[in-house]
C-alpha positions in Angstrom: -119.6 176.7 -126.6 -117.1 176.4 -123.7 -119.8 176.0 -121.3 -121.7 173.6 -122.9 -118.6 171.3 -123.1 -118.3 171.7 -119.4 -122.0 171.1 -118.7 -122.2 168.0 -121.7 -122.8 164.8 -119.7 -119.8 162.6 -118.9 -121.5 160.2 -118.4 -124.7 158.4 -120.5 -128.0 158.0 -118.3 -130.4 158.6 -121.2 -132.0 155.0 -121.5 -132.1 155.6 -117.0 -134.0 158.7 -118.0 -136.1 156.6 -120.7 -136.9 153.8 -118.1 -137.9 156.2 -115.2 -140.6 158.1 -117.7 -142.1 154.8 -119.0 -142.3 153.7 -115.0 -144.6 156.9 -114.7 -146.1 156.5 -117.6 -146.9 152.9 -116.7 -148.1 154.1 -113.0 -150.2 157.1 -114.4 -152.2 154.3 -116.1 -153.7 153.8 -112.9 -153.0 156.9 -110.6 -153.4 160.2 -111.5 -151.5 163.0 -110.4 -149.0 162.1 -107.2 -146.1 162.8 -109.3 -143.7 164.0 -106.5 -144.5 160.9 -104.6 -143.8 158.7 -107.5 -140.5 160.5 -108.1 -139.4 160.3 -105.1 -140.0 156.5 -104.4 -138.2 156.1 -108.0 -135.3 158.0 -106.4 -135.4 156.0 -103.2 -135.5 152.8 -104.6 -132.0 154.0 -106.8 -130.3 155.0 -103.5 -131.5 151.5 -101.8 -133.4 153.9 -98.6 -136.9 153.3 -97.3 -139.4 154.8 -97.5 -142.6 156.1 -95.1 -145.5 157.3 -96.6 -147.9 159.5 -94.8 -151.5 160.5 -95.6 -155.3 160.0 -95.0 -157.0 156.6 -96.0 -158.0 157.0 -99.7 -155.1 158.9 -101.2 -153.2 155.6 -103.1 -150.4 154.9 -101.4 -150.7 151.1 -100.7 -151.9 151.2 -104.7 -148.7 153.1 -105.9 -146.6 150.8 -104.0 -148.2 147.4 -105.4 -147.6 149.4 -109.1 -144.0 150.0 -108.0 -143.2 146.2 -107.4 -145.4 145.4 -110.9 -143.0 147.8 -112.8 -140.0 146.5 -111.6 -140.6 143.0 -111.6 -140.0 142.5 -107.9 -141.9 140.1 -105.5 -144.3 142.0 -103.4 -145.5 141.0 -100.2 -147.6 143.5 -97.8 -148.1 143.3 -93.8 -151.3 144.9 -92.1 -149.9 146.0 -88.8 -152.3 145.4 -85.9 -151.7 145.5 -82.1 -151.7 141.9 -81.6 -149.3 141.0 -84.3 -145.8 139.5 -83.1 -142.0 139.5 -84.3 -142.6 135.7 -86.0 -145.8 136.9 -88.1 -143.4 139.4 -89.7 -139.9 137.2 -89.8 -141.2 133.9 -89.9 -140.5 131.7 -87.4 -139.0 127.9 -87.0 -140.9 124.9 -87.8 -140.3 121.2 -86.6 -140.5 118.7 -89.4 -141.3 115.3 -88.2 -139.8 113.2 -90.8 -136.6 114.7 -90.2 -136.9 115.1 -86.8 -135.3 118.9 -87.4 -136.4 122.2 -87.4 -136.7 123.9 -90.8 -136.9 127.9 -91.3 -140.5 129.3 -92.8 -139.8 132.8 -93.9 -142.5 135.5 -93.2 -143.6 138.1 -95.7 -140.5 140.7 -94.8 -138.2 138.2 -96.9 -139.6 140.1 -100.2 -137.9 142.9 -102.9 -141.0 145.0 -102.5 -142.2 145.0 -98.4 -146.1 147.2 -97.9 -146.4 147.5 -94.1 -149.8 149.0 -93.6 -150.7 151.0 -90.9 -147.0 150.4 -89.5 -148.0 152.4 -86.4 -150.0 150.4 -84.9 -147.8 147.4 -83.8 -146.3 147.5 -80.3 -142.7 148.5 -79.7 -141.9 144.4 -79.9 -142.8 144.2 -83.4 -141.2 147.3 -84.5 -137.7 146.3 -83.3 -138.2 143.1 -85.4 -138.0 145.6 -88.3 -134.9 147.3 -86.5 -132.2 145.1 -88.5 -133.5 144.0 -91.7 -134.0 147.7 -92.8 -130.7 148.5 -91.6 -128.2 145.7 -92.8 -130.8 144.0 -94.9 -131.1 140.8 -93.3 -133.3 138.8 -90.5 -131.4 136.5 -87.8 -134.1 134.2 -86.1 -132.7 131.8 -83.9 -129.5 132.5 -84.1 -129.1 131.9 -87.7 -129.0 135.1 -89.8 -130.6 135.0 -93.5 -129.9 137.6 -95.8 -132.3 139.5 -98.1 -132.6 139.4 -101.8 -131.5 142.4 -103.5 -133.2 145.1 -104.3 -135.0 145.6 -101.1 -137.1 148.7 -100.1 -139.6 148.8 -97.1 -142.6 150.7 -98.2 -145.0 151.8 -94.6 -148.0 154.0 -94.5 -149.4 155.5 -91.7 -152.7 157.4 -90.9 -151.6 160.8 -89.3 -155.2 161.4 -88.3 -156.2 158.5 -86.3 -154.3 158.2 -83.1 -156.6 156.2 -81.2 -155.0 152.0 -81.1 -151.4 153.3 -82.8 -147.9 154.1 -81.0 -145.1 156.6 -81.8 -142.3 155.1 -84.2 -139.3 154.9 -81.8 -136.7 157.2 -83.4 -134.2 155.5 -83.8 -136.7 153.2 -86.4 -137.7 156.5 -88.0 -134.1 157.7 -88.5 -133.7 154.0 -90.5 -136.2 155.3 -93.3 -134.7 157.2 -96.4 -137.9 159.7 -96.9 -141.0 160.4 -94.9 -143.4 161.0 -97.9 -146.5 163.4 -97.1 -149.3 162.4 -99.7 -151.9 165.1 -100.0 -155.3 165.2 -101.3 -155.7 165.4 -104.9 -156.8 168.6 -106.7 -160.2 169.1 -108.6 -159.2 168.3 -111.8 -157.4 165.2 -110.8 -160.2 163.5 -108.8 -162.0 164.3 -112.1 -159.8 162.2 -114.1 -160.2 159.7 -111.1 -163.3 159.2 -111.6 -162.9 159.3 -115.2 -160.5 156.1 -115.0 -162.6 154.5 -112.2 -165.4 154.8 -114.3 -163.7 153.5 -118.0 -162.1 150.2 -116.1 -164.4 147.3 -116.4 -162.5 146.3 -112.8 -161.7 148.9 -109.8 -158.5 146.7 -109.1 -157.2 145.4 -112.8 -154.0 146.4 -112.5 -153.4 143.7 -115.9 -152.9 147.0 -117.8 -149.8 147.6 -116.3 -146.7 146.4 -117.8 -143.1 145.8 -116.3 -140.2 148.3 -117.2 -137.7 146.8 -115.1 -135.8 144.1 -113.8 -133.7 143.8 -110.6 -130.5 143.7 -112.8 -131.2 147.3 -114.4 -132.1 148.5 -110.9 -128.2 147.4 -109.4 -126.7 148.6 -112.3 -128.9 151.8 -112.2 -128.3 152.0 -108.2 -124.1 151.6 -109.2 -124.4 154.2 -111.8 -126.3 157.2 -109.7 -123.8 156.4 -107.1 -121.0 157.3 -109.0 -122.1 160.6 -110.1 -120.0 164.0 -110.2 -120.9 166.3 -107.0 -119.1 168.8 -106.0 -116.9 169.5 -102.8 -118.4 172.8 -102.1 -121.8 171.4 -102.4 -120.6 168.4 -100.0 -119.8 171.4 -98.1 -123.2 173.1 -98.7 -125.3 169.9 -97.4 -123.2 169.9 -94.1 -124.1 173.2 -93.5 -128.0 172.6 -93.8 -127.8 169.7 -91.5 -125.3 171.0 -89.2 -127.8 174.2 -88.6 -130.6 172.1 -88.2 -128.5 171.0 -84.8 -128.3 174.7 -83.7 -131.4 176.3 -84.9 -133.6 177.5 -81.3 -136.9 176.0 -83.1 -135.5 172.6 -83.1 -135.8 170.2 -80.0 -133.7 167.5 -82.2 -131.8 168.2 -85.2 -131.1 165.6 -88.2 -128.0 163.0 -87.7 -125.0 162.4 -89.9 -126.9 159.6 -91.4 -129.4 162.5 -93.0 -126.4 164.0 -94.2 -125.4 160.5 -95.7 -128.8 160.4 -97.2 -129.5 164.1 -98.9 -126.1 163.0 -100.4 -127.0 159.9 -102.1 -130.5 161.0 -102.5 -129.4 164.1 -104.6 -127.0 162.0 -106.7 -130.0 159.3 -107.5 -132.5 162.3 -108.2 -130.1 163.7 -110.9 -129.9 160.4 -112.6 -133.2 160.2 -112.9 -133.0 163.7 -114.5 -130.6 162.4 -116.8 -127.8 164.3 -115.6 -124.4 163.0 -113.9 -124.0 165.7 -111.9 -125.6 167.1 -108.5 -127.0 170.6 -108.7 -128.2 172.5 -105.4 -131.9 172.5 -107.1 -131.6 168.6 -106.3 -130.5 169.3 -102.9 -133.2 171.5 -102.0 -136.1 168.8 -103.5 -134.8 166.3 -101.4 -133.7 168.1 -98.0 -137.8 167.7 -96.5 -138.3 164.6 -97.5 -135.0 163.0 -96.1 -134.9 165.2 -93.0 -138.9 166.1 -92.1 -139.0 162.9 -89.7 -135.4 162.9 -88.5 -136.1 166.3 -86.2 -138.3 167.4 -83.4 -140.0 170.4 -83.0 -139.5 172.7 -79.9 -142.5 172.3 -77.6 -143.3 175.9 -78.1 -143.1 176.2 -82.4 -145.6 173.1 -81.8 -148.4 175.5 -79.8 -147.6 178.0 -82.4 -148.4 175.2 -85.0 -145.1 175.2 -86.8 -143.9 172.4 -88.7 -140.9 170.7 -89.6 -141.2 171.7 -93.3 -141.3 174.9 -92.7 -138.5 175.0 -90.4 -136.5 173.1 -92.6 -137.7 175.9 -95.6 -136.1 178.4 -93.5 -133.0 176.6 -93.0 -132.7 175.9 -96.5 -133.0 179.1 -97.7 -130.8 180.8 -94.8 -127.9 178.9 -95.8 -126.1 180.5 -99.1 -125.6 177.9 -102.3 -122.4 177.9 -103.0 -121.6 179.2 -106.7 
């Protein structure tokens, strides 16, 4: 009985825990399987990160994140990265009026809640610094004048890990800017069944009519202010240190995660129990959320890459080296 006082939420996150099922259940309308994915864009979007999504053309990612912005009720706007595109095409740019014989700003598609970048790759390094400070302090300064963005904000990007032909290597100093690098997989038998299935029931491939919003930006700040005030405790403060600080040290690691990863498995873990419904971190929502948040934030040795290591799996062995505190 004791225990069960101890354990009995503080605080109430049921109808959070209500909202986050109906935005599945909404999404499922439309994709099947990808739960991990969709939970962990759910928990990004409470803990106001970024995310990058990586997987083969085909797999639903530029779908999910046009559902996300539906569900929400967020303005969407996406951006097809291409080598020739330029800083302007993605800020906006200046335009002279003549009546008024002044210039008058024209935003560009980044001044959105909900930002797609397709492909985000394949834009020279030019473009990619445009990026550099509205996903860091959330707002765009183009000719000296600095406009904010509208709150919430989350930059979705995709990229192809396949193709390399025509794309360049995120600088990483962009990469370290994104909450979760995402790996969508293929789906399993059964679910490209029920792909098909659903494909083949909709009168229209693309209808997405079916899908209804859960919520609006207010619940999402007063969600985002509620998961950041949840209970964790020192010694698992303590615990997440440890993971990142070994990642610094470990021999199979060329580059090992920043503070800010620290900084981000910390408000990451926090969202991810709010979503669970609880108002307190465990170190089972430390561990879901340590490869995601730190899989694109370190660099293989040149040698674990020949042996055909990855990250994950480095980051698995850290994970499980380090003992959770009790």
């Amino acid at each position: 009985m004791e225990n069960e006082e101890i354990f009995k939420s503080r605080v109430d996150l049921s109808d959070l825990k209500q909202s986050v099922e109906k935005i599945k259940g909404e999404i499922a309308k439309v994709i099947v399987g990808q739960e991990r994915m969709v939970e962990l864009l759910i928990t990004a979007i409470l803990a106001d990160g970024h995310v990058l999504l990586e997987g083969v053309p085909g797999v639903a990612k530029t779908l999910t994140a046009k559902l996300l912005s539906r569900v929400i009720q967020a303005d969407f706007a996406r951006v097809q990265f291409t080598p020739d595109l330029m800083p302007s095409d993605v800020l906006g740019t200046s335009v002279f009026n003549q009546k008024t014989s002044e210039f008058s700003f024209r935003s560009g598609p980044i001044f959105s809640n909900i930002v797609l970048i397709d492909e985000i790759n394949r834009a020279p390094a030019k473009t990619q610094s445009a990026l550099f400070e509205v996903m860091e302090e959330r707002q765009a300064t183009v000719d000296g004048q600095t406009y904010p963005m509208d709150e919430p904000y989350l930059v979705v990007a995709t990229q192809n890990p396949i193709e390399q032909e025509g794309t360049y290597r995120l600088p990483e100093a962009q990469l370290d800017r994104f909450l979760f690098k995402i790996l969508v997989d293929y789906p399993v038998l059964e679910e490209e069944v029920r792909v098909l299935q659903g494909h083949h029931s909709r009168k229209k491939a693309h209808d997405l009519s079916s899908v209804e919003a859960v919520l609006t930006k207010d619940n999402i700040k007063d969600y985002r202010a509620r998961a950041h005030g949840l209970h964790i405790d020192e010694n698992l403060m303590h615990y997440i240190a440890r993971v990142v600080n070994e990642t610094r040290n470990s021999p199979d690691l060329y580059l090992g995660a920043s503070p800010r990863a620290s900084i981000a498995i910390l408000q990451t873990s926090k969202a991810f129990a709010g979503i669970q419904g609880r108002d307190f971190v465990t170190p089972e929502d430390i561990k879901f959320v340590a490869k995601p948040v730190m899989r694109h934030r370190v660099i293989l040795t040149p040698e674990k890459e020949m042996e055909g290591q990855t990250a994950d799996e480095i980051i698995d062995e850290i994970v499980e080296k380090i003992e959770v505190p009790r």
